[in-house]
FIVEX-755798 format. One line per 8 residues: number of its first residue (from 1); their letters; for each residue y, x, z of N, C-alpha, C, O. Coordinates in pm, whole numbers, plus 50000, padded with zeros to 5 digits. Example, Ala and Ser with C-alpha at 12.3 -4.5 7.8 and 13.67 -1.06 7.14 Angstrom:
FIVEX-755798
1	AS	49431/51319/50780/49550/51230/50780/49670/51320/50780/49668/51424/50846  49775/51285/50708/49894/51367/50714/50003/51290/50787/50114/51341/50804
This chain:
FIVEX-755798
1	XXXXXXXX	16811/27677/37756/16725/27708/37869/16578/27713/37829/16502/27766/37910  16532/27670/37726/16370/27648/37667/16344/27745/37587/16238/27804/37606  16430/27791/37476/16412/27903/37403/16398/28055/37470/16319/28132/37414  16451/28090/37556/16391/28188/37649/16276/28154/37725/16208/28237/37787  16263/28076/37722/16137/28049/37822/16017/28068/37712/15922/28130/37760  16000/28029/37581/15921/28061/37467/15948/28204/37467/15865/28262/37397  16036/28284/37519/16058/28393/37393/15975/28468/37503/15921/28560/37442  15936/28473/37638/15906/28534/37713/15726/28545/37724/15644/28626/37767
9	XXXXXXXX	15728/28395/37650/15585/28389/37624/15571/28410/37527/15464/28357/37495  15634/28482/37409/15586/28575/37290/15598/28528/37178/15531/28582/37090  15659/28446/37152/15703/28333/37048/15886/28357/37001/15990/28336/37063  15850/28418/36843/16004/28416/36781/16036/28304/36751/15991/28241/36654  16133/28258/36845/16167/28132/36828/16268/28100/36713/16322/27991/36694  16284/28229/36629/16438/28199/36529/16328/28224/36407/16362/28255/36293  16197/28205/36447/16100/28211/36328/16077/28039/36254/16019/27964/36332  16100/28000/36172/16056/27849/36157/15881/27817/36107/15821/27712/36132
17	XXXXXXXX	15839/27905/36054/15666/27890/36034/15612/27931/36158/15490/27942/36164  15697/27962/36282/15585/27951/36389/15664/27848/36481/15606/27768/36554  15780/27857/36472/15852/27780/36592/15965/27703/36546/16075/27756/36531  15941/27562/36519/15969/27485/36445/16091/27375/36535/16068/27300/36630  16230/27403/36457/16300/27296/36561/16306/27165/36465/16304/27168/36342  16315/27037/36559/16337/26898/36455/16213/26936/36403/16228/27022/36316  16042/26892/36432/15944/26891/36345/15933/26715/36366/15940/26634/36458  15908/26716/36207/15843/26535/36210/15759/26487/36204/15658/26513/36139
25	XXXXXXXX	15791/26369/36299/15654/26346/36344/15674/26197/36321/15704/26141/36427  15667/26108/36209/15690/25997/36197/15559/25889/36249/15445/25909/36208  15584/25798/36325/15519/25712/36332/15500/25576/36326/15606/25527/36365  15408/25474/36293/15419/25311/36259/15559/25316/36168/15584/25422/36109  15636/25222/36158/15766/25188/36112/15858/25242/36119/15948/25213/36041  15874/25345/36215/15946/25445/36254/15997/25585/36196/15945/25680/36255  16057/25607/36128/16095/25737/36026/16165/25768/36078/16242/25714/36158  16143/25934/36015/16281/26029/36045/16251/26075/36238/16326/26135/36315
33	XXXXXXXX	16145/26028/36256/16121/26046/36387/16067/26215/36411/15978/26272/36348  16123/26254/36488/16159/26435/36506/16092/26463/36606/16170/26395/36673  16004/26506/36697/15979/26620/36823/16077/26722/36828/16112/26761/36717  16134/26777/36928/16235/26907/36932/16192/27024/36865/16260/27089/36786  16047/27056/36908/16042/27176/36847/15833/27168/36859/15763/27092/36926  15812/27228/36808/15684/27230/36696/15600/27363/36716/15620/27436/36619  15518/27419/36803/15438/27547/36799/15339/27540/36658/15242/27464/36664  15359/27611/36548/15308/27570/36476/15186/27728/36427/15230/27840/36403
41	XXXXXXXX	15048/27691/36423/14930/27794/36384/14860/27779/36267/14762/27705/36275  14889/27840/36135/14811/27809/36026/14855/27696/35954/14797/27621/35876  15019/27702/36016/15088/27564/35942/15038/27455/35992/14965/27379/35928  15066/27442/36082/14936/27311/36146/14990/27304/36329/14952/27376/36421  15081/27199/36332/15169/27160/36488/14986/27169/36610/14892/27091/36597  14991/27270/36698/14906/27268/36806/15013/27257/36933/14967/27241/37046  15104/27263/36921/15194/27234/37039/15331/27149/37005/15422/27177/36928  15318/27075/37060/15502/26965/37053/15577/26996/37185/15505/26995/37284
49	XXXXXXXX	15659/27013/37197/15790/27020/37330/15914/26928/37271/16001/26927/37184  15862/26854/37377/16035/26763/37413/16125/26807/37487/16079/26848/37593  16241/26818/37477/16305/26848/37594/16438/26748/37607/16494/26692/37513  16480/26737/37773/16539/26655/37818/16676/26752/37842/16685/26867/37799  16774/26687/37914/16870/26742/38011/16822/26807/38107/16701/26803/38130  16939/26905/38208/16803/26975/38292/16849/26877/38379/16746/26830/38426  16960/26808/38437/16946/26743/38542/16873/26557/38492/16890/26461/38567  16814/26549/38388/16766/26470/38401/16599/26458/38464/16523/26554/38449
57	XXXXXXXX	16563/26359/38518/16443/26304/38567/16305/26300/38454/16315/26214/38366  16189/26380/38452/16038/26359/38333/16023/26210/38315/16016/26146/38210  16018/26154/38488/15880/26064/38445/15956/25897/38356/15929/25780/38382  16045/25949/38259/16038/25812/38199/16063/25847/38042/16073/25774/37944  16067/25930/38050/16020/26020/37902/15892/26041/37871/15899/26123/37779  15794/26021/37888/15655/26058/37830/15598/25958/37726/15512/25983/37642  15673/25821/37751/15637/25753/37622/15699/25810/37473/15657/25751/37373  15762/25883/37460/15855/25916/37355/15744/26056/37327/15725/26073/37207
65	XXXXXXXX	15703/26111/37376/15623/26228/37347/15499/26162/37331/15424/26236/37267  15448/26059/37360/15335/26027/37340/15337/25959/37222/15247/25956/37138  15445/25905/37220/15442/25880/37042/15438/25986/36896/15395/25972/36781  15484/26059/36946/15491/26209/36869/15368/26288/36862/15332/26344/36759  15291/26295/36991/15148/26305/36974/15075/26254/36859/15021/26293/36755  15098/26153/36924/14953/26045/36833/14994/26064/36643/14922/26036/36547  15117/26112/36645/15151/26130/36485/15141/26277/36419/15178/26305/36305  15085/26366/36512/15058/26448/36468/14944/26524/36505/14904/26482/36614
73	XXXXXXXX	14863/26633/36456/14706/26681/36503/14763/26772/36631/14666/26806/36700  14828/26798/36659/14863/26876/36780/14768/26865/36891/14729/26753/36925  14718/26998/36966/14631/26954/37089/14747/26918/37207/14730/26857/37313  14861/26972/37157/14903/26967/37378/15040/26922/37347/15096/26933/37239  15093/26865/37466/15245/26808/37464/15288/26828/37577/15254/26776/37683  15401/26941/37547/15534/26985/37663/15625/26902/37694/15676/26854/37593  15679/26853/37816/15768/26782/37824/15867/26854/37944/15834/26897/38054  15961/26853/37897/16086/26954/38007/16203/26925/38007/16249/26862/37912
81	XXXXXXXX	16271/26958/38100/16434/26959/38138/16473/27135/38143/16583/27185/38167  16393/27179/38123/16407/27344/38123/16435/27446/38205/16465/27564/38191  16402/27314/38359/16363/27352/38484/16181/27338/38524/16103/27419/38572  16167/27216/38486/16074/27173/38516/15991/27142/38386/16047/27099/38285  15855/27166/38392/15768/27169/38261/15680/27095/38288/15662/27066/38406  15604/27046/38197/15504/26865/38205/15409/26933/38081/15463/26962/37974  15249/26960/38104/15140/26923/37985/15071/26856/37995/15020/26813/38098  15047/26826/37861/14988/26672/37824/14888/26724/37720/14906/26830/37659
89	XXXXXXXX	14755/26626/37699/14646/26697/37619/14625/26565/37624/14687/26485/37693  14490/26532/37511/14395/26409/37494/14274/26410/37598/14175/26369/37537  14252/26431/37687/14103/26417/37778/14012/26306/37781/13894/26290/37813  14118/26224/37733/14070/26060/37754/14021/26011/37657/13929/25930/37648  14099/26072/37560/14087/25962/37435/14132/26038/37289/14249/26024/37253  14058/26101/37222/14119/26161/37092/14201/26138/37043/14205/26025/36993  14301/26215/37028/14465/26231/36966/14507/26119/37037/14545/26034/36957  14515/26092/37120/14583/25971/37265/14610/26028/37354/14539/26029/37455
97	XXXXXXXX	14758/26116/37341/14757/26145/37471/14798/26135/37639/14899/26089/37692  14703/26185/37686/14708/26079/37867/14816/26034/37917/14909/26099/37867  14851/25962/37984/14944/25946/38063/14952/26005/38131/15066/25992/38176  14873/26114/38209/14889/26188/38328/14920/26356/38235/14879/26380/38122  14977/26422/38297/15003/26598/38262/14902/26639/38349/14885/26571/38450  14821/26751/38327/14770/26802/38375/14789/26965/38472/14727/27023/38561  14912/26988/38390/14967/27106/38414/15124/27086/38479/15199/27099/38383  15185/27066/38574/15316/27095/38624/15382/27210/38695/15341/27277/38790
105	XXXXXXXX	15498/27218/38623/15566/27352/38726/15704/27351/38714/15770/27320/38614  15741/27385/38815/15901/27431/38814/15963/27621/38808/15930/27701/38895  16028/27648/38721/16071/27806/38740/16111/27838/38806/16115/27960/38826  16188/27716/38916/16225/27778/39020/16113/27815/39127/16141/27881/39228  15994/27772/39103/15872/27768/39200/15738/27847/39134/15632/27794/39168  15729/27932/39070/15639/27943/39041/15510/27995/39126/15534/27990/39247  15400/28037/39100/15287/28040/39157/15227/28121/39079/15261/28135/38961  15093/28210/39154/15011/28315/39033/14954/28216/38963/14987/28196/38847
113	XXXXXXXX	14870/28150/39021/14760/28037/38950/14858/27967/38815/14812/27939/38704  14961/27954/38848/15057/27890/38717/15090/28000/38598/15118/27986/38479  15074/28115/38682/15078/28249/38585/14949/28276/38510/14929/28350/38414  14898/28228/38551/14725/28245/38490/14665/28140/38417/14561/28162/38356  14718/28027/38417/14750/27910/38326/14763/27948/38206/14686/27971/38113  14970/27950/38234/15052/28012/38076/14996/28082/38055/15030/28071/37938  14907/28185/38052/14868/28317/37987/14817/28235/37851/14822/28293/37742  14763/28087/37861/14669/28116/37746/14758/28037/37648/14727/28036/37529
121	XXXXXXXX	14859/27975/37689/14983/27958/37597/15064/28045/37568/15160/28002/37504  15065/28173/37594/15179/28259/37564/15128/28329/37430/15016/28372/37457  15157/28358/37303/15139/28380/37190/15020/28493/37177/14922/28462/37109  15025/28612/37235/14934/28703/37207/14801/28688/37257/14713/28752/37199  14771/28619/37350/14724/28508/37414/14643/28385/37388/14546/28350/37455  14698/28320/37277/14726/28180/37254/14524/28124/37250/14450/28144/37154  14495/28076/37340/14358/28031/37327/14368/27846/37381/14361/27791/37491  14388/27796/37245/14397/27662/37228/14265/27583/37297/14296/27488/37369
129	XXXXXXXX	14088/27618/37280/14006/27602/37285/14006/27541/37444/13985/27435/37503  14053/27718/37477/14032/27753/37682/14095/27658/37699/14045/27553/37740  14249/27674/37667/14337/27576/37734/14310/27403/37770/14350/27330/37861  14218/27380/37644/14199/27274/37671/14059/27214/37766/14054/27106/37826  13951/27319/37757/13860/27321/37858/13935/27324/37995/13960/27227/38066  13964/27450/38018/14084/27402/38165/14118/27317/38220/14082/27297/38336  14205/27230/38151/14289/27124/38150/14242/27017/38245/14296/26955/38337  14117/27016/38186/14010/26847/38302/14007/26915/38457/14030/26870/38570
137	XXXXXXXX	13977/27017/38415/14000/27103/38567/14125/27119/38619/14111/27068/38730  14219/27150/38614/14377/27154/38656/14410/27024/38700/14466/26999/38807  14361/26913/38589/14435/26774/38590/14383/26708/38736/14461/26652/38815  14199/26727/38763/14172/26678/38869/14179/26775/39009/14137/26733/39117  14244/26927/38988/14238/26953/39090/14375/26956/39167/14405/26988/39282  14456/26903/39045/14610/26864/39091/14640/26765/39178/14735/26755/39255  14493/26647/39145/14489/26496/39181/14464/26524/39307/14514/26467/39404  14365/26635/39309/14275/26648/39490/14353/26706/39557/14309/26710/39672
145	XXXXXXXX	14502/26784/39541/14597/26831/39617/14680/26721/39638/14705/26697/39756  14725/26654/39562/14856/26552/39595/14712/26436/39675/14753/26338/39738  14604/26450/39668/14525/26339/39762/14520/26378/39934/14540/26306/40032  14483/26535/39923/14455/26588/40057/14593/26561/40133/14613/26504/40240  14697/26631/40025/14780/26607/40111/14851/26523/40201/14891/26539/40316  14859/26395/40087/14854/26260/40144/14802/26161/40277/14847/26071/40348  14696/26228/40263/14594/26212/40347/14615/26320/40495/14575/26294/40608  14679/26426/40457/14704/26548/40617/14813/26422/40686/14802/26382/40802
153	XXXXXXXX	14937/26361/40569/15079/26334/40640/15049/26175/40688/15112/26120/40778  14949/26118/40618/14971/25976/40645/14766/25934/40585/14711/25905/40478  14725/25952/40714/14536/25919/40688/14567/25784/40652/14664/25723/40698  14475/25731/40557/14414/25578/40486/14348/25561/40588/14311/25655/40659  14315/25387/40620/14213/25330/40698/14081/25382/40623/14029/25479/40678  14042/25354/40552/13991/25471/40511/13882/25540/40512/13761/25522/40497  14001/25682/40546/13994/25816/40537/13986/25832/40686/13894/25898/40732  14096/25765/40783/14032/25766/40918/13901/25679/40959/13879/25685/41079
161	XXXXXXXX	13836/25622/40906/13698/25534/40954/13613/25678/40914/13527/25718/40993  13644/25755/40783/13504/25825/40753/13465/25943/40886/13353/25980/40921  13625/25992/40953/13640/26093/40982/13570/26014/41132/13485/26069/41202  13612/25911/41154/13551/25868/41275/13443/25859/41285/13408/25885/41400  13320/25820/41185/13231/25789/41198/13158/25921/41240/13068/25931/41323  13222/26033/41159/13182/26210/41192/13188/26217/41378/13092/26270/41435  13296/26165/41454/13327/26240/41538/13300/26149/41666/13250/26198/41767  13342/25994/41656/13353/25930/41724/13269/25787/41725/13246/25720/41624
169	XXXXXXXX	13227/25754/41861/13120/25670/41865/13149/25536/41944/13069/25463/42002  13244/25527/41934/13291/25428/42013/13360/25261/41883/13351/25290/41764  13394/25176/41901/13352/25078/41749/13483/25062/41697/13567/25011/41771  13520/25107/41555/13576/25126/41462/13717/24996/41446/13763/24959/41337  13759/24948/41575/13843/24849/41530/13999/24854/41487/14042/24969/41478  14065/24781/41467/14173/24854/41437/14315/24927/41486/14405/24991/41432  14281/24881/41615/14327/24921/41737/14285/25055/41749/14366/25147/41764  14149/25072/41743/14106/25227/41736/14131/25323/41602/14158/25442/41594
177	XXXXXXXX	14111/25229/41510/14181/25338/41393/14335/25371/41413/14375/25485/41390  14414/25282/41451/14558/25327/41484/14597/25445/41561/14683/25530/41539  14488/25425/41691/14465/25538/41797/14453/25636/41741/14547/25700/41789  14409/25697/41675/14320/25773/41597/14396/25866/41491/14381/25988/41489  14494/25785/41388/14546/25863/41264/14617/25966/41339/14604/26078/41288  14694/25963/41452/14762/26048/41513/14706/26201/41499/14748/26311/41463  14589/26146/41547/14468/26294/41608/14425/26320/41484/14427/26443/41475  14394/26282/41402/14375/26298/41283/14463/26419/41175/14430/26517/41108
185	XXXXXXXX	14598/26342/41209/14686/26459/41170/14737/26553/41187/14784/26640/41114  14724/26528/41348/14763/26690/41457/14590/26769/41405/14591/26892/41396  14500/26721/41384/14422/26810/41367/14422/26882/41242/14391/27001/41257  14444/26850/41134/14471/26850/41012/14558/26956/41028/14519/27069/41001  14689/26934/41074/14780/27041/41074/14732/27212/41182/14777/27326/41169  14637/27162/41270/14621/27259/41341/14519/27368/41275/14514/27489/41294  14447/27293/41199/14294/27346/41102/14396/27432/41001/14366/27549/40979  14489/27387/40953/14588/27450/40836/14631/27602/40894/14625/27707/40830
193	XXXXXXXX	14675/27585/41037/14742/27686/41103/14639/27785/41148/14662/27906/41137  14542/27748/41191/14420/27837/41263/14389/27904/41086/14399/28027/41082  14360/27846/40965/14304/27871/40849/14427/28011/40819/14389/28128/40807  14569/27970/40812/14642/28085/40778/14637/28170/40875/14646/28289/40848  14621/28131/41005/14637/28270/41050/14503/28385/41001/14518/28493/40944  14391/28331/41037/14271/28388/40995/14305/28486/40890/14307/28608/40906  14335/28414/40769/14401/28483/40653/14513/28606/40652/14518/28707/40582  14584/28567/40736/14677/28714/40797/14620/28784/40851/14630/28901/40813
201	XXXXXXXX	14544/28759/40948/14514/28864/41000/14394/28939/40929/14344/29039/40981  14346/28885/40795/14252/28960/40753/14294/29029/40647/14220/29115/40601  14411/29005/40592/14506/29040/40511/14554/29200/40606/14511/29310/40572  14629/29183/40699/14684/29289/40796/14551/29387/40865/14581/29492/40922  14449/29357/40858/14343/29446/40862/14316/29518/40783/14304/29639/40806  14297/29457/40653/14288/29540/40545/14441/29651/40504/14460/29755/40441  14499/29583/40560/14638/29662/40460/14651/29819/40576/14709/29923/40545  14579/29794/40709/14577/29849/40756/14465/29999/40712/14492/30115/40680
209	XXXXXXXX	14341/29927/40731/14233/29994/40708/14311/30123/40509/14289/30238/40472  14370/30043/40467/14433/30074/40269/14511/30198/40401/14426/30265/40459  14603/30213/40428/14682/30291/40461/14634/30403/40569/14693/30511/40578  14479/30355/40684/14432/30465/40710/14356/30593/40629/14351/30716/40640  14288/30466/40521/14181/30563/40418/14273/30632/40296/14234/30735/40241  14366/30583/40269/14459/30624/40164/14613/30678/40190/14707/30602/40210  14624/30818/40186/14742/30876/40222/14770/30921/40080/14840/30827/40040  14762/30989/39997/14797/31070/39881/14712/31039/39751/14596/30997/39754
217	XXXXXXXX	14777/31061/39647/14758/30959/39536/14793/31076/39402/14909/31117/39411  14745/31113/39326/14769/31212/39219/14913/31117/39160/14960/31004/39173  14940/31235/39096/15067/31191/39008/14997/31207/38847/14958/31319/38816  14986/31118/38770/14964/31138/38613/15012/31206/38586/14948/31304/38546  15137/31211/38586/15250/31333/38497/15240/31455/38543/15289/31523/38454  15202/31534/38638/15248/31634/38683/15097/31699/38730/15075/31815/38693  14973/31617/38824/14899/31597/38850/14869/31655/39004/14760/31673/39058  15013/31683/39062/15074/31719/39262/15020/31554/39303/15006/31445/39248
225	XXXXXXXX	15002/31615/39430/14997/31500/39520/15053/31427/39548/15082/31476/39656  15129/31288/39547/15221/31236/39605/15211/31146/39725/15107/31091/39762  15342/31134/39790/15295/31042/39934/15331/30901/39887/15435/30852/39841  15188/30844/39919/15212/30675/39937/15301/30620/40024/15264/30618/40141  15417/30570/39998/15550/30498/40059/15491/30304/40096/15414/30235/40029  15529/30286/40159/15496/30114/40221/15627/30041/40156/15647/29937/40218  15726/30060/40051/15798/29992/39987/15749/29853/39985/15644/29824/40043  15817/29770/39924/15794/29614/39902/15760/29623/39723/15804/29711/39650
233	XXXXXXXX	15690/29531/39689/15714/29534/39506/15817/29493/39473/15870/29399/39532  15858/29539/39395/15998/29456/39326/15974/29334/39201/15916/29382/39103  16003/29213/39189/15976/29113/39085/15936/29164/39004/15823/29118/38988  15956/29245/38925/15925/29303/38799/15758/29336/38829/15668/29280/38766  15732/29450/38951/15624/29447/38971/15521/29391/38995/15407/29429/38968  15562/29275/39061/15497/29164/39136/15447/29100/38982/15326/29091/38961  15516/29071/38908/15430/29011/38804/15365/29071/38736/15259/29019/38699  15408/29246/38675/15301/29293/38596/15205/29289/38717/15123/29355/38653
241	XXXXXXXX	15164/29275/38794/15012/29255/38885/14979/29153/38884/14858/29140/38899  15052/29037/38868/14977/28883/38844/14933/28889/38688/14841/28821/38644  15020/28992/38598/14937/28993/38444/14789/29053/38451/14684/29018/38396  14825/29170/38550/14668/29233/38536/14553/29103/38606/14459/29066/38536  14571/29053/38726/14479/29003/38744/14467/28881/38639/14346/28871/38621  14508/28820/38591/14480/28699/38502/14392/28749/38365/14321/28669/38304  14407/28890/38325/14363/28994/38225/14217/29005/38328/14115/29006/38260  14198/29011/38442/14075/29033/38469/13986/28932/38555/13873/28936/38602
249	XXXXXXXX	14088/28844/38554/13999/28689/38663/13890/28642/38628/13814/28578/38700  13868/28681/38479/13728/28594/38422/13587/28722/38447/13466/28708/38438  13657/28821/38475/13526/28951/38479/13545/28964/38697/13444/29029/38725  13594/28945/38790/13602/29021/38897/13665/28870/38954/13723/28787/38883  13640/28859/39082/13775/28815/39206/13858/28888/39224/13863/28969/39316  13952/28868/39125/14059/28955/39167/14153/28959/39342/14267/28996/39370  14056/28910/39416/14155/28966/39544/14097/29094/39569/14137/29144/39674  13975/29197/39474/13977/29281/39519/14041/29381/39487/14015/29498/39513
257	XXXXXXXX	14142/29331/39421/14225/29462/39346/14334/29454/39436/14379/29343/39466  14382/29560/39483/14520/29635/39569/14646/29668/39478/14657/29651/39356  14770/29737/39597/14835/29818/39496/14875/29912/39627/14858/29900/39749  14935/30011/39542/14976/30101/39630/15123/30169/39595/15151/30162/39475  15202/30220/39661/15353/30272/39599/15339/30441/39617/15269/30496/39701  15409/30496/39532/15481/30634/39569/15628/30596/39500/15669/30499/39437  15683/30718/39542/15840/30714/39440/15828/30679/39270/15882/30588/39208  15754/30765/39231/15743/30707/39095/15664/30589/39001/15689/30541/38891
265	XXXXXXXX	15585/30573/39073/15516/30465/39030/15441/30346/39138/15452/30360/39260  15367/30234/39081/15268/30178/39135/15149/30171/39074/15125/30158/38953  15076/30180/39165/14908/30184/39141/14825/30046/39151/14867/29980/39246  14731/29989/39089/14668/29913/39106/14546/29940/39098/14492/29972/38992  14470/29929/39240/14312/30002/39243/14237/29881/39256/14279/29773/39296  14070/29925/39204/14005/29831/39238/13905/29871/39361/13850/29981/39369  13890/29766/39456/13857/29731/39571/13905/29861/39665/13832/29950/39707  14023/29849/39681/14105/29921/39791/14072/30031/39773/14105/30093/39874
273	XXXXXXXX	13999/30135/39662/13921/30233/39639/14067/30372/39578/14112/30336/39469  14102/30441/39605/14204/30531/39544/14135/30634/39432/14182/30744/39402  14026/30582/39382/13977/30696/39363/13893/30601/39177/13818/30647/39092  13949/30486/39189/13906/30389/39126/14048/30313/39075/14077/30198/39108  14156/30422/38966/14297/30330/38969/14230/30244/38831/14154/30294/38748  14273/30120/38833/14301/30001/38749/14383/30096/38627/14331/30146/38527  14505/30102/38664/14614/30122/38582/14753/30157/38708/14765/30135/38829  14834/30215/38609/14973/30273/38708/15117/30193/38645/15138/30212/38526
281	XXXXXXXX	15162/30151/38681/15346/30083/38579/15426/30228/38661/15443/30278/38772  15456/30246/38517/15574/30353/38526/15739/30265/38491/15797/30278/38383  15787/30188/38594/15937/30116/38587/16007/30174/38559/16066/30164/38451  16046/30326/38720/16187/30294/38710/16213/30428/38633/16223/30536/38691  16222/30413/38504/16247/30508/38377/16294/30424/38235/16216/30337/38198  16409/30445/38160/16443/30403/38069/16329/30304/37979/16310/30183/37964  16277/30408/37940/16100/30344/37861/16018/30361/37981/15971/30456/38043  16018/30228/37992/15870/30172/38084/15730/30201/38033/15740/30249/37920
289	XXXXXXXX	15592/30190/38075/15483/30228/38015/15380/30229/38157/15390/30262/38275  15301/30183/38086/15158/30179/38221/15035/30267/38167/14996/30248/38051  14963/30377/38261/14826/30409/38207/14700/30365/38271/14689/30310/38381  14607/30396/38187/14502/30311/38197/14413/30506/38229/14458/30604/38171  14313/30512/38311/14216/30642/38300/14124/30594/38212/14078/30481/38198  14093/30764/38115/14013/30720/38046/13864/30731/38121/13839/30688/38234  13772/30799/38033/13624/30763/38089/13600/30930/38215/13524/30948/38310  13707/31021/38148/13697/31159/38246/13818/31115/38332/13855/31212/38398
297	XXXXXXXX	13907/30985/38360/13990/30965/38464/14122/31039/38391/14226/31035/38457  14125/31097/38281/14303/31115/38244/14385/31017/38189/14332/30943/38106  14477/31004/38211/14570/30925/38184/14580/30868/38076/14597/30952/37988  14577/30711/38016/14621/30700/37847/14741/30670/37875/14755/30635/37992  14838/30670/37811/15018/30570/37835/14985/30478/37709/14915/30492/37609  15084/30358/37768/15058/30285/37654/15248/30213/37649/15299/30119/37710  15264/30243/37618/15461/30173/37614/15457/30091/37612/15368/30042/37542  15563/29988/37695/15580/29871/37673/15726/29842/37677/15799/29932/37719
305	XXXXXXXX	15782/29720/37637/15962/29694/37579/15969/29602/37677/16066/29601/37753  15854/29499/37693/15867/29391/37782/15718/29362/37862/15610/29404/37820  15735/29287/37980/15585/29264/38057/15487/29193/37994/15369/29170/38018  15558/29164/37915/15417/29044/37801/15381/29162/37748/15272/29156/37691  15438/29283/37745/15334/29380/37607/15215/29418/37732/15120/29456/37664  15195/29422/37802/15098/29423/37886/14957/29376/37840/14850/29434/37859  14980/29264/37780/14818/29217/37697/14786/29292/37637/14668/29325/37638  14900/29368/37537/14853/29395/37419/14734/29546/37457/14688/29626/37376
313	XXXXXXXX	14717/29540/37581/14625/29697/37626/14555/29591/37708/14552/29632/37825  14492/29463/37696/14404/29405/37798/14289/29496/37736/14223/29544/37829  14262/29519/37667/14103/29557/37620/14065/29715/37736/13965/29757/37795  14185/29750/37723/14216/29902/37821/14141/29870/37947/14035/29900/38002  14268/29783/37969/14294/29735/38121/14093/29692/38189/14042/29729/38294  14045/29626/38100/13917/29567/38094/13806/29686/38080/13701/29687/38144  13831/29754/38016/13712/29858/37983/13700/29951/38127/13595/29971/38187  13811/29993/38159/13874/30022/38355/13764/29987/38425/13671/30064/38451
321	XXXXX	13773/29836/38468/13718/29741/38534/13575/29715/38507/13499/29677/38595  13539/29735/38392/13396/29753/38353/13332/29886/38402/13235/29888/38478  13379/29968/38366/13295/30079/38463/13327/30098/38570/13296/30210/38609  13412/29996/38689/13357/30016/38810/13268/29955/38838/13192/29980/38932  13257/29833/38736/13202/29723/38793/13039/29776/38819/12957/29700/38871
């Protein structure tokens, strides 16, 4: 279950100078002591992965990886059941690494923001540096989600005194804080609901406004008009568009990039503009391939075997985005 999950992030895993199974990592008194497998750059372990059972439980495994750390120069430590994935880095303390992961996810759950993460672990990719700048950021903004949330389902005395002191003037006892967490959380939940709807409906404005201003869409290949269809994306698609934006999150907000359908392809424009394509994925054809316009707007193709070859034209994809910008 782990070796596909490497191979997808660009890593020959039946390679042993890059992807190392049984690497040793001996420590104190302890020999013959192994990590599963070894990301190895310049001959030199920057990544360790442990892996568990999948129906077994992380959190009582991290001492065993943290020992494997500390015995080798590695920056980061994977820990998995090959459902669920755990990173671990030094933030705290040089070649010590934390007790806390900074990075969690499940495959059955994924998320863009988790897609934009892995990017800088996936081999073609691989920016050890970023990843670890990141990391202090992920780790505490993981903390401030599992806090808020905590705090929506069940307010701290607290967390209800601060909110009282905001709203209410009457004296803080504990009779009144009890009164209180109730309203606290119906409000909490209602602020959540008023917040998404807002978001839909500004979402459904726009998708609206995309479909009044945009009816017809050139075809690359042929260069006829074609009609824009309201299809759904299909998985496949849905992620080469979470690749492009993660390829362009550090230059743009990528919520201003769209997409659009015809029969043969999808389009990805920037700022709802048809006249401004990103790039096109050509799917549903034996050999897949996406183009990029050049600087007179014709088509480049660039082939791809799998959605990770997608990086390998970030510079494309980027130069696009630079002259709208």
């Amino acid at each position: 279950m782990v070796l596909p999950f490497f191979q997808l992030l660009g890593y020959n895993v039946f390679n042993p100078l890059e992807f190392v199974p049984e690497y040793a990592a001996d420590f104190g008194v302890k020999k013959d002591a192994r990590v599963d497998y070894a990301i190895l750059v310049n001959d030199a372990p920057v990544i360790l992965i442990e892996c568990k059972p999948c129906n077994e439980a992380l959190d009582k495994h991290s001492g065993q990886l943290f020992q494997y750390f500390a015995a080798t120069p590695a920056r980061f430590g994977i820990l998995t059941n090959g459902t669920k994935y755990r990173f671990y880095t030094d933030l705290n303390e040089s070649n010590k690494m934390d007790s806390d992961h900074f990075l969690e996810f499940d495959i059955f759950d994924m998320h863009e923001n988790t897609l934009a993460e892995l990017k800088r672990f996936a081999k073609p990719t691989l920016d050890i540096e970023g990843a670890f700048n990141a990391a202090s950021e992920l780790k505490y903004m993981g903390k401030i989600k599992s806090l808020l949330d905590s705090l929506r389902t069940n307010p701290s005395d607290g967390f209800t005194k601060y909110i009282m002191s905001e709203v209410y003037d009457g004296m803080k006892t504990q009779k009144a804080i009890d009164e209180f967490r109730p309203i606290i959380q119906r409000g909490f939940s209602q602020y959540i609901k008023d917040a998404f709807g807002e978001m839909l409906k500004t979402a459904m404005q726009g998708q609206e406004a995309h479909r009044a201003n945009v009816e017809l869409t050139p075809n690359d290949e042929t260069g006829e008009q074609e009609d824009v269809d309201d299809s759904p994306m299909s998985m496949e698609e849905l992620e080469a568009f979470a690749i492009v934006k993660s390829i362009l999150r550090d230059m743009i907000d990528v919520d201003i990039l769209s997409w659009q359908h015809t029969k043969n392809y999808m389009v990805i424009l920037f700022d709802n503009n048809s006249h401004k394509r990103i790039c096109r994925f050509w799917f549903n054809r034996e050999q897949k391939y996406i183009t990029t316009p050049d600087e007179s707007k014709k088509p480049v193709r660039h082939d791809i075997n799998s959605l990770n070859d997608i990086y390998k034209y970030s510079n494309f994809i980027r130069e696009v985005c630079e002259r709208y910008i």
